[in-house]
N, C-alpha and C positions, 0 to 999 in steps of 0.2 A: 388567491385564485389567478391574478395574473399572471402572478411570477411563473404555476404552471403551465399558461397558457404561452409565454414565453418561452418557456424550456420546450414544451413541447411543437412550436415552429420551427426550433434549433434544429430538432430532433427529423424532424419532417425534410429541414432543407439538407442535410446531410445526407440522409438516406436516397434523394433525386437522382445524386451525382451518380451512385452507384459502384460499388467496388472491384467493377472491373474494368473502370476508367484507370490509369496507367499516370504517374505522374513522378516527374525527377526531384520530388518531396516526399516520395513514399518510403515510409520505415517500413520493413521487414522482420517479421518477431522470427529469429530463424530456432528456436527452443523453445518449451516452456515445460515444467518441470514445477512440483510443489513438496511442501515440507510435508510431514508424517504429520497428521490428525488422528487425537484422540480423544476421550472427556479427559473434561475439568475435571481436575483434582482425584481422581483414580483411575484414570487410564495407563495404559503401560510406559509413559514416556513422560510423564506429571513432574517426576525429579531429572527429567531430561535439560540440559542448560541450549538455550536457544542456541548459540550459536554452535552446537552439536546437530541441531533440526536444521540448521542450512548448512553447514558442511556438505551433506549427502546429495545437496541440489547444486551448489558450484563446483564437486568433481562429474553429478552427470551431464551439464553444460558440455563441460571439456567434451566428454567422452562421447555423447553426442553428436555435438558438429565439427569436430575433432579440431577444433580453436586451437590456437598456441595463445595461452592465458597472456602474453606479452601486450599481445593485441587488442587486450581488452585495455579502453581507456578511462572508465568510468564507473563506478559502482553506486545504487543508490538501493536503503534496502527501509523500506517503512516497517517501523517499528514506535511501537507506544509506549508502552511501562518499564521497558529495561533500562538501566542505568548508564548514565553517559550519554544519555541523549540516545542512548541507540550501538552509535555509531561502532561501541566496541567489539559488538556482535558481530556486524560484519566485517570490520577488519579481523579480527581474530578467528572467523572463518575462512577470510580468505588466505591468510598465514599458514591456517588446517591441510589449505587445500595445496600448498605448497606454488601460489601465485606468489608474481613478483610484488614488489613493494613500491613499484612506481605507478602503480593504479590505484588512483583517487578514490576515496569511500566517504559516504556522507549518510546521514540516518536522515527521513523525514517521520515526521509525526500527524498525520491528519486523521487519529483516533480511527474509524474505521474503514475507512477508506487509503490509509498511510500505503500500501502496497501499490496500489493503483497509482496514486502519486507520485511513488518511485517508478514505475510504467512510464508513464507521461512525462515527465523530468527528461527519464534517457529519450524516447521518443524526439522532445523540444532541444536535446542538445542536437542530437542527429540531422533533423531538420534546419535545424540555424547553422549547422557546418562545425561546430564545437567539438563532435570526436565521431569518428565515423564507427565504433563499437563499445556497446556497455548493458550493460544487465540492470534491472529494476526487478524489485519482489520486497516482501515484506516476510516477517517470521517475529512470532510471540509464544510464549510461553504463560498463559492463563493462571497455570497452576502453581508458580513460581514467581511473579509478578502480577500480583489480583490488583485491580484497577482502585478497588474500596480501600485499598489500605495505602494509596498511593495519597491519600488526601488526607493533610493535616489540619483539623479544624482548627485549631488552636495557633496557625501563623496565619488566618482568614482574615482579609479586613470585614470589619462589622456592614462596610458599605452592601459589600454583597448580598447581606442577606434581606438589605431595604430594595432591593432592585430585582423583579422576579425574572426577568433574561438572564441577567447574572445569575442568581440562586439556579435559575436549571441546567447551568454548566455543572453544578455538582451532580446531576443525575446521572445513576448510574449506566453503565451501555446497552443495557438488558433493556430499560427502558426506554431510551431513545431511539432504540432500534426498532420498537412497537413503530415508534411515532413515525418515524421515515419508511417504514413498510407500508402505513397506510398512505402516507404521503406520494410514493412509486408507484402506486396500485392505483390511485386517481390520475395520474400524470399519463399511464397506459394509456388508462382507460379512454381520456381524453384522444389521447396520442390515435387513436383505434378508431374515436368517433371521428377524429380530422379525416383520416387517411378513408374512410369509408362505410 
């Protein structure tokens, strides 16, 4: 109950300043643009290979804000269950898209949040003076890389399953997402009786 009593002063003092205070730290999202959504496992895109779902997002970047890709400095693209960490997805999309090869790519991973991540990543270089353009988004493939079968019991140490913190990193995300729904729902709700 603290902690969201914490978050939610975060949240409060943030929103004071106001977003149309002006500041020579402000990033600018000049795009934004998303991958093709469909269902799990029978929708029309289910044997679709991830980085075919971001291809169609880093040429409408270009075409967009009509960038010369040269300019982009940074690439960061949250991703969960693909192989390689990720990271092959977005280089090999951006290879697709016919970008140079001198812009850096890196995968994060923060399970459901991993996109967001990559958001704020580019955000925090931009802000610290690190590259003054780059792209952040995430892209998965569900139906191609299922989260249950990413997990091999049988290399588990036995510790984990004496420790129930540990033991509920195996749950699945269907569940956890219960549990952080209700979680955000209280944190509003507080957030709502603060403000008034």
């Amino acid at each position: 109950m603290e902690r969201i009593q914490s978050i939610s002063k975060h949240i409060a003092n943030k929103t004071k300043a106001g977003p149309s205070k002006k500041s020579p730290n402000d990033v600018v999202i000049c795009c934004a643009v998303r991958t093709a959504l469909t269902k799990s496992n029978r929708g029309p895109l289910k044997n679709t290979a991830p980085e075919l779902l971001l291809l169609p997002c880093f040429k409408a970047i270009v075409e967009r804000t009509k960038i010369d890709p040269k300019y982009i400095e940074d690439v960061v693209i949250g991703n969960v269950l693909q192989s390689g960490a990720g990271v092959y997805t977005s280089r090999i999309s951006q290879y697709l898209a016919g970008w140079p090869d001198q812009i850096t790519t890196v995968a994060v991973n923060r399970l459901c949040s991993s996109g967001l991540e990559a958001v704020t990543t580019i955000a925090s270089k931009i802000i610290a003076g690190v590259i003054d353009v780059g792209i952040g988004g995430g892209v998965e493939n569900m139906s191609m890389y299922d989260m249950n079968s990413s997990v091999n019991p049988d290399v588990l140490s036995d510790e984990i399953f004496e420790n129930e913190c540990a033991r509920n990193c195996l749950l699945p995300m269907g569940h956890t997402s219960e549990v952080s729904l209700s979680f955000f729902i209280h944190l509003i709700m507080l957030f709502k009786q603060e403000r008034g």
